[in-house]
C-alpha positions in Angstrom: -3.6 129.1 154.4 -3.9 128.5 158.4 -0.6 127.9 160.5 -2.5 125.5 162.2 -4.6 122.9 162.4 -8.6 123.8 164.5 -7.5 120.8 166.8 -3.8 122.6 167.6 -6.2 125.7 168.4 -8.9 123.5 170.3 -5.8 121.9 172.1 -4.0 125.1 173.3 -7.4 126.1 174.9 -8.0 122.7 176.3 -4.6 123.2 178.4 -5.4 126.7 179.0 -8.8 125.2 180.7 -7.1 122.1 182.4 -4.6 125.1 184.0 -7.5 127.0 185.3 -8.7 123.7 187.0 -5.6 122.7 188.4 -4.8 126.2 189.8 -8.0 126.5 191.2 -7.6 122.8 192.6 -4.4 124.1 194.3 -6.2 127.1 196.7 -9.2 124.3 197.4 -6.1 121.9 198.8 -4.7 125.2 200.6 -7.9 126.3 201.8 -7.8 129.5 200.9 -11.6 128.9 198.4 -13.8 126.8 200.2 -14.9 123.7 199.1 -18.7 124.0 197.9 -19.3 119.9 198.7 -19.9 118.2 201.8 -16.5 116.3 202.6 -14.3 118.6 200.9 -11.0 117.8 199.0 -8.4 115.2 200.3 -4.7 114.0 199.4 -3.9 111.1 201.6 -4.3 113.7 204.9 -1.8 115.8 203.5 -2.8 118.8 201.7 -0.4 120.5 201.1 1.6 117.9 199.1 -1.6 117.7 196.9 -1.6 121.5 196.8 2.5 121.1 195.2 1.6 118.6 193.1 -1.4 120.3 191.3 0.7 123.3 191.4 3.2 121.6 188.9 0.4 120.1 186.7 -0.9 123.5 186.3 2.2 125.1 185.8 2.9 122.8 182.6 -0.4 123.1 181.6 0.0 126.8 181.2 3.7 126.7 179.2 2.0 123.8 177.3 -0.7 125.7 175.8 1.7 128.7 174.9 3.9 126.5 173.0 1.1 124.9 170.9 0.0 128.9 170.1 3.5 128.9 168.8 3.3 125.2 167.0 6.3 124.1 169.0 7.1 120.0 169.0 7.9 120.1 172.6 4.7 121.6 173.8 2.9 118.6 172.0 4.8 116.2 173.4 4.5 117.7 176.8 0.2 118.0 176.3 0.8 114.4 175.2 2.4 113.6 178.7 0.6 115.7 181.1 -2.5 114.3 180.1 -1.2 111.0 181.1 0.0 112.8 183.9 -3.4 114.5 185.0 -5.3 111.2 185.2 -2.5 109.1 186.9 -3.0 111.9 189.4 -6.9 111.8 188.9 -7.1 108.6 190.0 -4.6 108.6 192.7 -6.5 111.4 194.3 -9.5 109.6 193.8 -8.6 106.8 195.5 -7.2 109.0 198.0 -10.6 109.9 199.2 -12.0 112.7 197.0 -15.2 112.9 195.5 -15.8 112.0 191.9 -17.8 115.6 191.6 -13.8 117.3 192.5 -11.6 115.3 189.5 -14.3 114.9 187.1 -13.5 117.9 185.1 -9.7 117.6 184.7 -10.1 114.1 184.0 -12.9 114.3 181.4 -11.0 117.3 180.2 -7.7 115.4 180.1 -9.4 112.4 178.4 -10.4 114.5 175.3 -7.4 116.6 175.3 -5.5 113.5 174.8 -7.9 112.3 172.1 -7.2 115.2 170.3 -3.6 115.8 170.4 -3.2 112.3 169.2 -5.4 113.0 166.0 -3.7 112.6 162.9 -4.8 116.1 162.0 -3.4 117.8 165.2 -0.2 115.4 165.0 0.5 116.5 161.3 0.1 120.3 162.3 2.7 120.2 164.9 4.8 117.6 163.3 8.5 119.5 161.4 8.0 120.0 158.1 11.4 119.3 156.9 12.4 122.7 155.6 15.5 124.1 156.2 
């Protein structure tokens, strides 16, 4: 019998992904990768704060998907939060000035990843079982 459910697994690599994204996000705000698009990516004229920022997203999107390899509550409840999280900042960085083409991933990403983790399937694979 599996020690977890195929959306725990599909989860955990969701929030691997969505930490790719956001680290990648944070050199395009530093400058050090090049933005491929005309107009490039924006945080309110300040960079570098949207550079810290994604910095933390990705960071807990990284400790989030090792604690759902281990079936840990917290990590759950953290995906749950971060994804909330992601497209709060999504949005704010959207209407900050940067192109659709730059958020869509981590928000579509984040959309489904939050879809998933509240399945009933993926909730009762993470949810204590009650044995001492």
């Amino acid at each position: 019998m599996l020690s977890r459910s195929v959306g725990l697994g599909v989860l955990g690599a969701f929030a691997a992904v969505l930490g790719v994204l956001h680290a990648f996000d944070v050199l395009l705000y530093l400058g050090i990768v090049p933005a491929a698009l005309p107009g490039g990516v924006v945080f309110f004229g300040v960079n570098w704060l949207g550079a810290i920022l994604t910095g933390i997203v990705a960071w807990i999107w990284f400790w989030a998907a090792g604690g759902l390899w281990r079936a840990e509550q917290q990590a759950w409840e953290f995906v749950v939060l971060v994804c909330i999280l992601t497209l709060v900042f999504d949005v704010i960085a959207l209407i900050a000035g940067e192109p659709w083409v730059f958020r869509a991933p981590s928000t579509i990403l984040a959309a489904v990843a939050l879809v998933i983790a509240l399945l009933p399937g993926t909730r009762h694979a993470i949810a204590p079982t009650g044995h001492a």
